[in-house]
C-alpha angles and dihedrals in degrees: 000000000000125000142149116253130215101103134237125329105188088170085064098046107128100005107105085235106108116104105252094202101100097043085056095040091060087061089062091048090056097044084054091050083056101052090249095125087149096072091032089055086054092048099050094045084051100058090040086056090050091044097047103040098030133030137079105198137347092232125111114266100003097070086103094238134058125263084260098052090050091059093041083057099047085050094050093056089048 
């Protein structure tokens, strides 16, 4: 199973305020487990890129970009 953990967040339900990364990330973990270090390769240095050059923070609401604009940005390193 792979899954991203940091429990729940009910106050952030519906607000487009919530850090996408480890729910991605668990897609690269999965991809590795695979054997499809190609694309998780492409994942990880992704998210490195968003992290590095980015955000603010990793907290909810003070990234400095909405949970959609994070993963618009990770897409747009693939």
């Amino acid at each position: 199973m792979f899954e991203p953990i940091g429990g729940s967040a009910p106050k952030y339900a519906g607000k487009n305020m919530i850090n996408p990364l480890a729910a991605i990330m668990a897609a690269e973990m999965m991809l590795r487990n695979f054997n499809e270090d190609t694309y998780a390769d492409k994942i990880e240095n992704s998210v490195k890129k968003v992290l590095k050059e980015h955000l603010k923070s990793l907290s909810a609401g003070k990234m400095g970009y909405t949970t959609t604009e994070v993963g618009d940005l990770v897409v747009k390193y693939l």
